[in-house]
VOPAGU-2260 file (C-alpha; in pm, 1 decimal, decimal comma):
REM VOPAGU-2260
SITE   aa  ch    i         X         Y         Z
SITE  UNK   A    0    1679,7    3398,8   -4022,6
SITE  UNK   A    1    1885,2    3162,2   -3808,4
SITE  UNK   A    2    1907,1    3401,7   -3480,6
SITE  UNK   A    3    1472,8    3408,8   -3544,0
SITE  UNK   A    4    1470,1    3059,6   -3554,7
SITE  UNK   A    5    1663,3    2999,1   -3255,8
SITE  UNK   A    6    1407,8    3215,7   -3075,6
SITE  UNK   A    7    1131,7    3037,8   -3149,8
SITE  UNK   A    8    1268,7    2732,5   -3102,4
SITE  UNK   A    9    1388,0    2824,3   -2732,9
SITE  UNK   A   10    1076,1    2989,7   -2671,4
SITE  UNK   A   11     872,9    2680,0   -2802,0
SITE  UNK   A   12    1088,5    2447,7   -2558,7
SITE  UNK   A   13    1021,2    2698,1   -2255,3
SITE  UNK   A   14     643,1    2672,8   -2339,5
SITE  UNK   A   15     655,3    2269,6   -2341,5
SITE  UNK   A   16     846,7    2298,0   -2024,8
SITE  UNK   A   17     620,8    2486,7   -1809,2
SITE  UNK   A   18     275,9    2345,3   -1994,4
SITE  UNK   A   19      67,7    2191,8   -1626,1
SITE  UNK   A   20     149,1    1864,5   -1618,2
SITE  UNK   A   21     -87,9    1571,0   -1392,6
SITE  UNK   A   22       3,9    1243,1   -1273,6
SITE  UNK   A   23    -218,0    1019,6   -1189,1
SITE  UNK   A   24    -110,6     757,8    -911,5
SITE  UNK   A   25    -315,3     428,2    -773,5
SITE  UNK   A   26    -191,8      90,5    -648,1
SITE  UNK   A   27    -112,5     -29,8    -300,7
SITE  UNK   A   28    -307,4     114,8       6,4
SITE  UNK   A   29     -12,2     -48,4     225,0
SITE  UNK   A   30     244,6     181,7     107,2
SITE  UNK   A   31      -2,8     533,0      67,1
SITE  UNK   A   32     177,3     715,4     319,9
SITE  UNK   A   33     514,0     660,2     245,9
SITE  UNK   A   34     398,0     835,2    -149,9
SITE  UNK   A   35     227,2    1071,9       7,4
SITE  UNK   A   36     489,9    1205,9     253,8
SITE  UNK   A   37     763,9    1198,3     -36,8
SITE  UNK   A   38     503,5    1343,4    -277,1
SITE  UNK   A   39     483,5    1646,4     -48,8
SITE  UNK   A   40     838,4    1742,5    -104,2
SITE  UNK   A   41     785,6    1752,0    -510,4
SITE  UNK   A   42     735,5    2124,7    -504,2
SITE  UNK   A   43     946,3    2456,9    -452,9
SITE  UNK   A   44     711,3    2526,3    -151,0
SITE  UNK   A   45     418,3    2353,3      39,6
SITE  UNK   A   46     155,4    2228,9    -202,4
SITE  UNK   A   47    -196,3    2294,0    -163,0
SITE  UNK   A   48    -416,9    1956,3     -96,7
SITE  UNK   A   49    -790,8    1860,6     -80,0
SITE  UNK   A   50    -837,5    1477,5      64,6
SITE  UNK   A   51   -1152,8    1224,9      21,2
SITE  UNK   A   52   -1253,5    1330,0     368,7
SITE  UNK   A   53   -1632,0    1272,2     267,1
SITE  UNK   A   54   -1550,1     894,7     215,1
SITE  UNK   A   55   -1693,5     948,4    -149,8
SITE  UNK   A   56   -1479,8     754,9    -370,7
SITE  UNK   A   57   -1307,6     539,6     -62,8
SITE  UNK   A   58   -1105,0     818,8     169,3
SITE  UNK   A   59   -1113,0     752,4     507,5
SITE  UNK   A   60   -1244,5    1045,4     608,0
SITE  UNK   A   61    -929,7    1249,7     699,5
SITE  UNK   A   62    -686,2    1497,2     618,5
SITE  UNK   A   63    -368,2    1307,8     681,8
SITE  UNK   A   64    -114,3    1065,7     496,0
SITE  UNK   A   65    -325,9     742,5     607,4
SITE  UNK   A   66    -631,2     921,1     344,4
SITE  UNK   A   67    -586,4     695,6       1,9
SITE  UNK   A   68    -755,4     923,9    -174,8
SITE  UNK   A   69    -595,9    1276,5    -249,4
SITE  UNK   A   70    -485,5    1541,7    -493,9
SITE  UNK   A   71    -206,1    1804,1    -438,6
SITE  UNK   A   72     -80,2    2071,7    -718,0
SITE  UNK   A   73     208,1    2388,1    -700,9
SITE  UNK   A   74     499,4    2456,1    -852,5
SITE  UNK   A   75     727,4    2122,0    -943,0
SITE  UNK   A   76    1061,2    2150,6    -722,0
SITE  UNK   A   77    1372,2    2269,8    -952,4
SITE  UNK   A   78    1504,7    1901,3    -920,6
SITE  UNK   A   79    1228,2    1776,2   -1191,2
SITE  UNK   A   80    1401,5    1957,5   -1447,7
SITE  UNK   A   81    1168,3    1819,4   -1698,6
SITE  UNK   A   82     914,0    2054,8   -1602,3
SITE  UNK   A   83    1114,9    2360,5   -1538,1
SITE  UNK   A   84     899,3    2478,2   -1260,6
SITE  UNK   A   85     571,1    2431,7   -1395,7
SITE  UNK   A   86     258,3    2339,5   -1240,8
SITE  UNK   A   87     240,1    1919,2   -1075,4
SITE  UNK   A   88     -63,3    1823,6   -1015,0
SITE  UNK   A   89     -73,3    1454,6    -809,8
SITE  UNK   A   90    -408,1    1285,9    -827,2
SITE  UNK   A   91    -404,8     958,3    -592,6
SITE  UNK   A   92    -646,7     674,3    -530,6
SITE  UNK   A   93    -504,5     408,4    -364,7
SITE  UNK   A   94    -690,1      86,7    -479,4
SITE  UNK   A   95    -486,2    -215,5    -376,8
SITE  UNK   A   96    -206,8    -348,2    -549,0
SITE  UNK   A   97    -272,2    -603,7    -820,6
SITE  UNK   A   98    -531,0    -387,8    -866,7
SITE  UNK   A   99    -315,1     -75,7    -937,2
SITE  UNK   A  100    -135,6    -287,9   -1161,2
SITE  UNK   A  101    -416,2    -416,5   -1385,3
SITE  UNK   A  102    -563,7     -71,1   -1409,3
SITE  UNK   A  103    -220,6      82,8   -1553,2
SITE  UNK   A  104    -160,3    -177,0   -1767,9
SITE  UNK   A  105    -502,2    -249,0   -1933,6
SITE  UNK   A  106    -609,2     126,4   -1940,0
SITE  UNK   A  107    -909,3     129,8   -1665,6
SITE  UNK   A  108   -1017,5     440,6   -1561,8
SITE  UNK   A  109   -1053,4     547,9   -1160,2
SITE  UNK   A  110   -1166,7     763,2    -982,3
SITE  UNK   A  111    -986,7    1061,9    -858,8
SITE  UNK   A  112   -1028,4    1420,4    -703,2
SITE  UNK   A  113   -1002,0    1720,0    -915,0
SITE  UNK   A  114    -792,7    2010,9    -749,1
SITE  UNK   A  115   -1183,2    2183,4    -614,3
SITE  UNK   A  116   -1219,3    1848,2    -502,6
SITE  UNK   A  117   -1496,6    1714,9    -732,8
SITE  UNK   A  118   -1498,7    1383,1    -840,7
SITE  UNK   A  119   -1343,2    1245,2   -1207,8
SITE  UNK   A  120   -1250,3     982,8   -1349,5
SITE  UNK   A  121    -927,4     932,5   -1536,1
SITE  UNK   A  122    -665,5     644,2   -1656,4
SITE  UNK   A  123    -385,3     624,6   -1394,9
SITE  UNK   A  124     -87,0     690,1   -1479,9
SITE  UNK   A  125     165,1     493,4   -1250,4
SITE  UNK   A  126      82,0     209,0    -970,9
SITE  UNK   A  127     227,9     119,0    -674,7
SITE  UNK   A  128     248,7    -213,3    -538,8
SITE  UNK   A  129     372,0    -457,9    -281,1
SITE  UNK   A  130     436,1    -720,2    -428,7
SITE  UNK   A  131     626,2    -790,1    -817,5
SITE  UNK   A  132     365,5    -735,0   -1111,0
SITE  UNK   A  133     523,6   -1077,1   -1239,1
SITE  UNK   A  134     320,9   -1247,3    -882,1
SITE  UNK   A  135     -20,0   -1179,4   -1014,1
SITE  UNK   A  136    -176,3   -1225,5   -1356,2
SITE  UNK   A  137     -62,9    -846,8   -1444,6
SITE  UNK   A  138     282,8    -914,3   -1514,4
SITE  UNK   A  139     451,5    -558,4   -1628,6
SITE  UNK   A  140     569,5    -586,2   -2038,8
SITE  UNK   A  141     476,9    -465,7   -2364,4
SITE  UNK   A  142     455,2     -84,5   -2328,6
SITE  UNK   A  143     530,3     -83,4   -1933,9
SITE  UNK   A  144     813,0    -189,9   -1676,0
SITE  UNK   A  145     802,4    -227,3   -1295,5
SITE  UNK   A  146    1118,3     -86,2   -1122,2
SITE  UNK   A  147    1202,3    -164,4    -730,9
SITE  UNK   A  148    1175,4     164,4    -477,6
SITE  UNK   A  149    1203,4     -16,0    -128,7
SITE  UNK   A  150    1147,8    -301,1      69,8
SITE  UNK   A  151     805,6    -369,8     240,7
SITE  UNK   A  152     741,1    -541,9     556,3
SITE  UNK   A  153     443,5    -671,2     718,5
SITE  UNK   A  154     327,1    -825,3     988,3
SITE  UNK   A  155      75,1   -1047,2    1183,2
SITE  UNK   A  156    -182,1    -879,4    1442,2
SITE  UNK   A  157    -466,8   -1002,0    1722,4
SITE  UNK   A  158    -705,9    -796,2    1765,1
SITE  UNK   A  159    -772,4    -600,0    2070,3
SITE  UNK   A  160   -1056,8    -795,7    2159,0
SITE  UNK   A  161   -1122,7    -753,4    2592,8
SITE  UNK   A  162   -1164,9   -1153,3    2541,0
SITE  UNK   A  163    -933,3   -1382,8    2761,7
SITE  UNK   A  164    -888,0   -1665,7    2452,2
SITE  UNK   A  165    -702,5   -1358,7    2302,9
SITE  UNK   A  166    -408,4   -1385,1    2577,1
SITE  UNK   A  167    -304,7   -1712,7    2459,7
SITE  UNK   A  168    -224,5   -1543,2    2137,5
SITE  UNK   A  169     133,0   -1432,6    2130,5
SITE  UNK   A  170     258,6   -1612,1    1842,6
SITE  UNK   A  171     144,1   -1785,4    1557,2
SITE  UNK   A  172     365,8   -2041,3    1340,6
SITE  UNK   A  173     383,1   -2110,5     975,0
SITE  UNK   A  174     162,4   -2429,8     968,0
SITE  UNK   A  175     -85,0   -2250,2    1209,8
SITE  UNK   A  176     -76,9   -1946,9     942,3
SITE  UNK   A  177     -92,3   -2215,1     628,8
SITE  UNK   A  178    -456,0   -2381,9     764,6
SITE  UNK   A  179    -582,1   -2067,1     939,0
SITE  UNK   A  180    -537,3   -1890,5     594,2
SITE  UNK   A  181    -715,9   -2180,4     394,5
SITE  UNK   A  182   -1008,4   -2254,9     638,6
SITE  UNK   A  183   -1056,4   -1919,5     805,7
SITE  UNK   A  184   -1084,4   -2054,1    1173,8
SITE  UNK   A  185    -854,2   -2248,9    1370,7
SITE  UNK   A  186    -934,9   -2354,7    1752,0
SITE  UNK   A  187    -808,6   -2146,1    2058,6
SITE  UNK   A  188    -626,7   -2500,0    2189,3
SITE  UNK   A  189    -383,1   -2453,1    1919,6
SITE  UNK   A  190    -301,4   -2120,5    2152,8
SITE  UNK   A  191    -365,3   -2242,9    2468,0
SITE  UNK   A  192    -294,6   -2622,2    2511,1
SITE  UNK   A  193    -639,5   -2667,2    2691,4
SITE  UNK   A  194    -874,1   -2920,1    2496,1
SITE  UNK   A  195   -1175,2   -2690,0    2673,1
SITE  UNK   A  196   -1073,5   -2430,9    2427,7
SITE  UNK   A  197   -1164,7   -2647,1    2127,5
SITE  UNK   A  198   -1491,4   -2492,9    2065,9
SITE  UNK   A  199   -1331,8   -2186,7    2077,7
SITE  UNK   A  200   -1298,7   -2021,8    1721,7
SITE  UNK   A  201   -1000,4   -1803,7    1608,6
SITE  UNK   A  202   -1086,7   -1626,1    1279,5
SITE  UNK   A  203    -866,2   -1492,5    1011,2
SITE  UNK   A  204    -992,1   -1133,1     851,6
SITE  UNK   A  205    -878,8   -1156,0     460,6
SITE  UNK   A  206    -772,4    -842,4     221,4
SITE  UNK   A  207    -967,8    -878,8    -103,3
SITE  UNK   A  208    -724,7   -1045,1    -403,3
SITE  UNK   A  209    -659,7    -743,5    -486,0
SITE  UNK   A  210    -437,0    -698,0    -209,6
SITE  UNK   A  211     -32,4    -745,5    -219,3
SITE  UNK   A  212     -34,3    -774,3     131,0
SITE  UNK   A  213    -241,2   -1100,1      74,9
SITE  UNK   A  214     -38,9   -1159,5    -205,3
SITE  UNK   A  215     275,1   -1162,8     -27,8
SITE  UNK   A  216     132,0   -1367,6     251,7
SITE  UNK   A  217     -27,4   -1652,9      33,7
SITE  UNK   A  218     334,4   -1664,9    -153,2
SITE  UNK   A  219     541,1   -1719,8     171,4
SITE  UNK   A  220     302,2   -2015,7     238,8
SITE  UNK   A  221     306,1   -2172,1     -50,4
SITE  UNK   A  222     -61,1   -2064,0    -235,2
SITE  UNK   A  223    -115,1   -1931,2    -542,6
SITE  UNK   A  224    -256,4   -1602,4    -649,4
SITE  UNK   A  225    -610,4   -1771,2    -695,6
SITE  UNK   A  226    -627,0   -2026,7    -393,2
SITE  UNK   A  227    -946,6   -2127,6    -280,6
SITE  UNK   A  228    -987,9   -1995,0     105,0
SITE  UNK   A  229   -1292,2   -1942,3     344,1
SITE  UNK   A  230   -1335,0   -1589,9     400,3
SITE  UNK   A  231   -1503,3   -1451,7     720,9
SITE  UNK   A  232   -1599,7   -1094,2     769,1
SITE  UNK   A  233   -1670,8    -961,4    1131,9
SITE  UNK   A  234   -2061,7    -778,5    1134,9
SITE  UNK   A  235   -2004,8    -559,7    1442,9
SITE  UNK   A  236   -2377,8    -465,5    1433,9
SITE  UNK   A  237   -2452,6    -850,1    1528,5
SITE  UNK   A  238   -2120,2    -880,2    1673,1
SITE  UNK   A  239   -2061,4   -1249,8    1443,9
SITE  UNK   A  240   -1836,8   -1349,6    1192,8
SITE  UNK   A  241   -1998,9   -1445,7     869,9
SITE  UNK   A  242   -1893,2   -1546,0     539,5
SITE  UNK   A  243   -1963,2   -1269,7     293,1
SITE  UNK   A  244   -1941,9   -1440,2     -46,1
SITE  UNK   A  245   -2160,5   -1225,2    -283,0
SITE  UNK   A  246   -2181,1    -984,9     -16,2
SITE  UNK   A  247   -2119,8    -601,2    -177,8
SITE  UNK   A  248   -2374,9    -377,2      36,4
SITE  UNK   A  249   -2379,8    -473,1     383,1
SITE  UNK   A  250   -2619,0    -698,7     440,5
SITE  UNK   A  251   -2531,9    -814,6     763,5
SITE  UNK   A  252   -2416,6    -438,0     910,6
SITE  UNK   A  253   -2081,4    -439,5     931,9
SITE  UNK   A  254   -1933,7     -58,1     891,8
SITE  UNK   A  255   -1898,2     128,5     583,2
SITE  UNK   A  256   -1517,1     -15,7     584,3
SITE  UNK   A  257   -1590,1    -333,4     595,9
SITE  UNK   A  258   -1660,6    -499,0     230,2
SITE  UNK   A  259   -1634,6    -433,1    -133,4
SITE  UNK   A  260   -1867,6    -285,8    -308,0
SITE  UNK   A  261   -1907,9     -37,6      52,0
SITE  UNK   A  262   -1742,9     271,9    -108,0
SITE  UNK   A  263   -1875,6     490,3    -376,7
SITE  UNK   A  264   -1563,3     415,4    -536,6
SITE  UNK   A  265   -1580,8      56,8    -521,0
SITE  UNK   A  266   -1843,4    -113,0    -794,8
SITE  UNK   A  267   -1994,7    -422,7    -857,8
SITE  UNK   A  268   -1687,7    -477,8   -1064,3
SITE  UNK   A  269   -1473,8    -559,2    -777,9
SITE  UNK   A  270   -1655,9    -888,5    -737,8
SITE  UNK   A  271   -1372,1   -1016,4    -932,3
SITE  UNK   A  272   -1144,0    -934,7    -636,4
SITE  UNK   A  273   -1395,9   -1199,0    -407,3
SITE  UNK   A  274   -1502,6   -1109,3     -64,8
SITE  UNK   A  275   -1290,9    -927,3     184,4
SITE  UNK   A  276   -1205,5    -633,4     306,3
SITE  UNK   A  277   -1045,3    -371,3      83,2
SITE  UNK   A  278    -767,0    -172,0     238,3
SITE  UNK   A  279    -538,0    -226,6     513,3
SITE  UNK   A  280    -720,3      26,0     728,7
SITE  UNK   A  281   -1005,4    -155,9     701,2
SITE  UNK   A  282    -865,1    -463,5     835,4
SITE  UNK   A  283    -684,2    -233,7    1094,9
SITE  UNK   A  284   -1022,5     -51,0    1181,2
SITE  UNK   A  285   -1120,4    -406,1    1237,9
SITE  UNK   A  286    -907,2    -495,4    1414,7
SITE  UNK   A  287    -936,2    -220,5    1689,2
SITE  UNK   A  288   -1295,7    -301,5    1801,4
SITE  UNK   A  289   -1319,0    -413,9    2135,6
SITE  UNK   A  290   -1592,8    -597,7    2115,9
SITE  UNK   A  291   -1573,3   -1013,4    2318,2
SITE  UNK   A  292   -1668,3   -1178,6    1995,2
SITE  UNK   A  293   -1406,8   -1014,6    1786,7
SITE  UNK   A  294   -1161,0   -1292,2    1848,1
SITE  UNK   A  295    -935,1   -1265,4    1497,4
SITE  UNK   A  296    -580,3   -1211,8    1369,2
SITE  UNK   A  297    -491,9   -1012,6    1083,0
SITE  UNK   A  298    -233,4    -913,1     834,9
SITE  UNK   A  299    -104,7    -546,0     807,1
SITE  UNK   A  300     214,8    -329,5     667,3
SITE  UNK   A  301     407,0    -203,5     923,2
SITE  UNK   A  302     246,8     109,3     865,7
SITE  UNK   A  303    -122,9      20,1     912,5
SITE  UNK   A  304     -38,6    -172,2    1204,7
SITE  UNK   A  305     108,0     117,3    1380,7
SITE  UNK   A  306    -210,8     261,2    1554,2
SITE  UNK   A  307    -467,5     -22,1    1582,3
SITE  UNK   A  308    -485,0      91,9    1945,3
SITE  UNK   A  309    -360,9     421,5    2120,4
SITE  UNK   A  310     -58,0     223,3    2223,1
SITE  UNK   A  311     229,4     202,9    1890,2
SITE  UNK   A  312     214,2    -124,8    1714,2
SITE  UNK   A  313      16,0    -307,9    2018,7
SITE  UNK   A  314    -131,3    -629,2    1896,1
SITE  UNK   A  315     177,3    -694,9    1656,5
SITE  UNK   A  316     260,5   -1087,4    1753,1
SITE  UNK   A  317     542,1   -1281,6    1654,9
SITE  UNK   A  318     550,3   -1513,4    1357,3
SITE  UNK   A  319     775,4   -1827,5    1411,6
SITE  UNK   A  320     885,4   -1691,2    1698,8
SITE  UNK   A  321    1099,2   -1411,4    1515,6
SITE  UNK   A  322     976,7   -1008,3    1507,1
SITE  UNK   A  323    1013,0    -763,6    1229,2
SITE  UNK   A  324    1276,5    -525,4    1436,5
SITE  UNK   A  325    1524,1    -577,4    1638,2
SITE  UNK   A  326    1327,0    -470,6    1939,7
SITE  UNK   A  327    1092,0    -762,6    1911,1
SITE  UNK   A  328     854,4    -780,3    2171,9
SITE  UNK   A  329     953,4    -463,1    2262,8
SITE  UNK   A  330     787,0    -329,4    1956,6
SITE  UNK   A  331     506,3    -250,2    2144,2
SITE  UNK   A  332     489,1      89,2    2289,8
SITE  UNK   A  333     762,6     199,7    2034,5
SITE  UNK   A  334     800,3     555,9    2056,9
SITE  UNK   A  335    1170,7     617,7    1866,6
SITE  UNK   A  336    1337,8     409,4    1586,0
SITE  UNK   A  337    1264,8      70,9    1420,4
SITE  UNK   A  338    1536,8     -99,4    1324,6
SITE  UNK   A  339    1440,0    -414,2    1067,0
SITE  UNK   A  340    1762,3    -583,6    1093,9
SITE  UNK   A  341    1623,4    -908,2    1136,5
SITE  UNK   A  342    1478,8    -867,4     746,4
SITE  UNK   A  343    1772,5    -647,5     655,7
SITE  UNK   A  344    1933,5    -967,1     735,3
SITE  UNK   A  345    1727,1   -1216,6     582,6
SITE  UNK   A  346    1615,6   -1375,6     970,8
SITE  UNK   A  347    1196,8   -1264,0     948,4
SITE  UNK   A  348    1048,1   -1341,2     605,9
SITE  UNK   A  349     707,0   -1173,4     564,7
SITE  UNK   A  350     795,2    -913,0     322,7
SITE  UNK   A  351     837,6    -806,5     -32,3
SITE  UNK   A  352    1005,4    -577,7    -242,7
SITE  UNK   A  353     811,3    -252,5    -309,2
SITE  UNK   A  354     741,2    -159,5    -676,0
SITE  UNK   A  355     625,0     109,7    -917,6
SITE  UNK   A  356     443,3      -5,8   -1233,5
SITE  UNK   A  357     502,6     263,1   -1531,1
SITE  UNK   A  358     408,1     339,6   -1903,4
SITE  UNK   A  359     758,7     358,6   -2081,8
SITE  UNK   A  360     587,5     516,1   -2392,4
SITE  UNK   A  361     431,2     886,0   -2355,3
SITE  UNK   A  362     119,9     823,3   -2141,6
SITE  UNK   A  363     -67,9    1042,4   -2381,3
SITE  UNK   A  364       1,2     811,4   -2676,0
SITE  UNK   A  365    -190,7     523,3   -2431,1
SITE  UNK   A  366    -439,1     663,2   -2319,9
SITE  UNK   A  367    -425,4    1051,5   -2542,3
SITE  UNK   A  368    -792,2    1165,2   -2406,7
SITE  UNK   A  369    -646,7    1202,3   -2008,8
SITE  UNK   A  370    -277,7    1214,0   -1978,4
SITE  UNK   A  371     -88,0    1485,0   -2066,6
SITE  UNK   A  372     279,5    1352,5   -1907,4
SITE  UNK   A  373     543,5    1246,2   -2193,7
SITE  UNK   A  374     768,9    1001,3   -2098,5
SITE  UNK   A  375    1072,7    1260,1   -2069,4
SITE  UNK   A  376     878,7    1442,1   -1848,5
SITE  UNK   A  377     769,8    1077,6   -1604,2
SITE  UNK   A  378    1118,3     881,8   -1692,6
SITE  UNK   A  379    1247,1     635,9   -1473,2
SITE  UNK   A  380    1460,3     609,3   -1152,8
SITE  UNK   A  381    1779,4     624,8   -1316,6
SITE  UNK   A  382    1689,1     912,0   -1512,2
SITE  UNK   A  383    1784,8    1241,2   -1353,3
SITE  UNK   A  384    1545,5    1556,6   -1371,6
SITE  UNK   A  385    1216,4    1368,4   -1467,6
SITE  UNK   A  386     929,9    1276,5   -1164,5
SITE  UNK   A  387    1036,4     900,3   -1149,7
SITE  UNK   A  388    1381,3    1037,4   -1126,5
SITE  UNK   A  389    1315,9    1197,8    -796,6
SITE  UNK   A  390    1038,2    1037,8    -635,9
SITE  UNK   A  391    1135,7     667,2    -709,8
SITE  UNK   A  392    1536,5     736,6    -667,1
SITE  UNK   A  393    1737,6     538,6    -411,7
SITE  UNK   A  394    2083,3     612,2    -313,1
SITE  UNK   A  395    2347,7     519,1     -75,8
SITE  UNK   A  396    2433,1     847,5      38,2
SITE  UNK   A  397    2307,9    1148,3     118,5
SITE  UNK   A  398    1900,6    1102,9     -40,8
SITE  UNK   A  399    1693,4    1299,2    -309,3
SITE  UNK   A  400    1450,6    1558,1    -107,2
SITE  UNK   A  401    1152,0    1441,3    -289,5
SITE  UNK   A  402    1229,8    1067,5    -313,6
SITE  UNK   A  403    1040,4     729,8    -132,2
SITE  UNK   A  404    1412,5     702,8     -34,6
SITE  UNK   A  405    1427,4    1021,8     137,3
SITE  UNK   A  406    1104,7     983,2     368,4
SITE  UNK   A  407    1226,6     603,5     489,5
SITE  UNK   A  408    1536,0     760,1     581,0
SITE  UNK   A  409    1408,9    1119,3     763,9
SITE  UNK   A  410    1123,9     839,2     936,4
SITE  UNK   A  411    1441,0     646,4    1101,3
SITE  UNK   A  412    1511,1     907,1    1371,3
SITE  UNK   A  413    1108,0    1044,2    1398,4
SITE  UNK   A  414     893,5     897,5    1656,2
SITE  UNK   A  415     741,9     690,4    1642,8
SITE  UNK   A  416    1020,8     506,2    1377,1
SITE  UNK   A  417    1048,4     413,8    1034,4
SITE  UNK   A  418     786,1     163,4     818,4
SITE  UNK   A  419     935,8      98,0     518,8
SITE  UNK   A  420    1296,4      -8,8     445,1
SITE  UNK   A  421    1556,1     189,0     237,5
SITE  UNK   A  422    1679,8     -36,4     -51,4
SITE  UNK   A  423    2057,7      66,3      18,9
SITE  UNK   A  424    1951,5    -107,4     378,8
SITE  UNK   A  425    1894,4    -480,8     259,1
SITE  UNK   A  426    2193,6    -712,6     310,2
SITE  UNK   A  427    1960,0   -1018,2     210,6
SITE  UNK   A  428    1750,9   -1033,1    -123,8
SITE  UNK   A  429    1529,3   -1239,6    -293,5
SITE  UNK   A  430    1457,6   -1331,6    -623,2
SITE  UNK   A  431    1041,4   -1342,9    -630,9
SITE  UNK   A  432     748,6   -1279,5    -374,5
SITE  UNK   A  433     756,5   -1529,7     -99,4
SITE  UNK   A  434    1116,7   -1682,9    -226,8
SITE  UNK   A  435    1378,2   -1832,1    -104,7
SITE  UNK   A  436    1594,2   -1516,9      92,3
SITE  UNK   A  437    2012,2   -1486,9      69,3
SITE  UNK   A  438    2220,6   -1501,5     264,6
């Protein structure tokens, strides 16, 4: 009776093990390919992946890591113990941060890509975002936590406007930042020095609220989540900047990128987010144009910044005088490794600590009509074997294949260099978004 038992118990356990498990990821668009790349190394061999590349629910169009919408499934690698080699299916829509976090916590369903690449909806599971949960009016508690995976840094860009005002622009400082920010335009004489330049307007292009990026910006200069700004959009139909309060389909025909409410994906709902652009390829992709009139700075990740132009990390400009790597100007035309001493060393401020909102109950229990994870199955970063375990783990050693950790570090030696920092790398901290840094 006992051996019989212990059959069917081990044989019940096996089951439970291999049963196909999905998890469902959303959050920050600034941090998408750093997921995706370590995502790719959750199973025993190369996983098979269908992308957004119709633009249906908000992909850009591609099959690459820079896509924020995509779904990959195989075998789990035989480091997530918990699921003793079953089947991991990753569904990802990459939504914006505070977003990402309001949609975990308060149980909103998103859109995602089935493994034929059809369209569902579904609650997501985990978010990812760039700035603390505790920043924006989704603080993590109750049934979830937030836990730290790495160290985000951003920066300020011109665009590649052919203009001449744009040469003047090498630099901006933290009081030009603090008005350009709040009244969307400041003069080119603030650049140049000449009082002909006056009439000369430099625009700002804005992330929705949604956005850590902006998050983390308005922080370091003092603004709350919900400060009042003027936002300007660029119509490159018209080729003038406009302010596109109210504005969800285009009105004025700027690209498919350009506003909320552009993307299948992206519903009258996001009015609550106010107007802006929604991802940080969006600003990037606006960035890029050419055109005279497209005299504006903008605020990236590292990582969206990279390819504005054909030439690495181009129109990056200094803030205060200090650059994100050592290199400084000499980030442009980067082709090998970054190295972000100066905010491994608490010198250039604009960044903020990388987190991963999560249920800390069994998904299923939250949400029991779409998630199928338990939470010894998701667990944490400190809990061996499970998904969090792997992808969120951070070491000081040699990293997890499989982990956020791992892809910063194998990214430090590949051209064209590293976009994210390790958190075994920071000498300085700080204690909230846009704080005071140490040492």
């Amino acid at each position: 009776m006992k051996k019989i038992l212990l059959i069917t118990l081990f044989g019940a356990v096996t089951a439970s093990q291999l049963m196909a498990a999905d998890l469902y990821i959303t959050g920050s668009t600034a941090f998408r390919k750093q997921v995706f790349n370590a995502c790719k190394n959750l199973y025993t061999s190369t996983p098979s992946i269908v992308y957004d590349t119709a633009a249906v629910i908000g992909g850009d169009g591609t099959s690459a890591a820079s896509n924020p919408v995509w779904t990959m499934t195989g075998s789990a690698a035989s480091s997530i113990t918990a699921l003793g080699g079953g089947t991991l299916t990753i569904h990802a829509d990459f939504t914006g941060s505070v977003q990402g976090c309001q949609t975990v916590e308060n149980l909103i369903k998103v859109a995602y890509l089935t493994t034929s690449g059809t369209v569902t909806t579904n609650t997501p599971t985990i978010a990812f975002s760039d700035v603390s949960s505790a920043s924006t009016p989704y603080a993590a508690k109750g049934n979830f936590s937030e836990e730290q995976v790495a160290v985000q840094p951003f920066v300020i860009c011109r665009s590649a406007s052919t203009s001449a005002s744009m040469n003047s622009i090498t630099n901006v400082t933290w009081d030009q930042l603090k008005y350009l920010v709040n009244a969307g335009t400041l003069p080119l004489s603030e650049w140049s020095g000449n009082s002909a330049d006056y009439n000369t307007p430099i625009h700002i292009i804005n992330r929705t609220e949604d956005s850590g990026t902006r998050r983390s910006l308005f922080a370091e200069l003092g603004y709350g989540f919900a400060q009042n700004i003027t936002t300007y959009n660029y119509d490159q139909t018209n080729k003038v900047f406009y302010t596109p309060t109210g504005d969800i389909n285009g009105a004025l025909g700027e690209s498919a990128y350009a506003v909320i409410g552009s993307y299948a994906g992206y519903n009258s709902a996001n009015l609550q987010w106010g107007p802006g652009y929604v991802g940080g390829g969006d600003i990037k992709n606006c960035l890029k144009l050419t055109d005279t009139q497209n005299t504006c700075i903008g605020y990236l990740s590292v990582a969206d910044a990279q390819a504005i132009t054909g030439v690495n990390w181009s129109q990056v400009i200094s803030l205060n005088g200090l650059w994100p790597t050592a290199a400084g100007l000499g980030i442009h035309n980067n082709t090998g490794t970054n190295d972000f001493t100066p905010v491994t060393s608490g010198f250039y401020p604009y960044w903020a600590y990388e987190v991963v909102v999560y249920p800390t109950v069994n998904p299923s229990t939250l949400s029991p009509s779409d998630q199928n994870l338990t939470t010894a199955q998701l667990g944490n970063q400190n809990t061996a074997g499970t998904i969090l375990g792997v992808l969120d783990a951070w070491t000081y050693g040699t990293p997890i294949v499989g982990s956020i950790d791992n892809e910063i570090n194998a990214s430090k030696t590949a051209s064209p260099g590293a976009t994210a920092i390790r958190m075994g790398d920071m000498v300085s901290s700080r204690a909230s978004v846009g704080g005071t840094i140490s040492p």
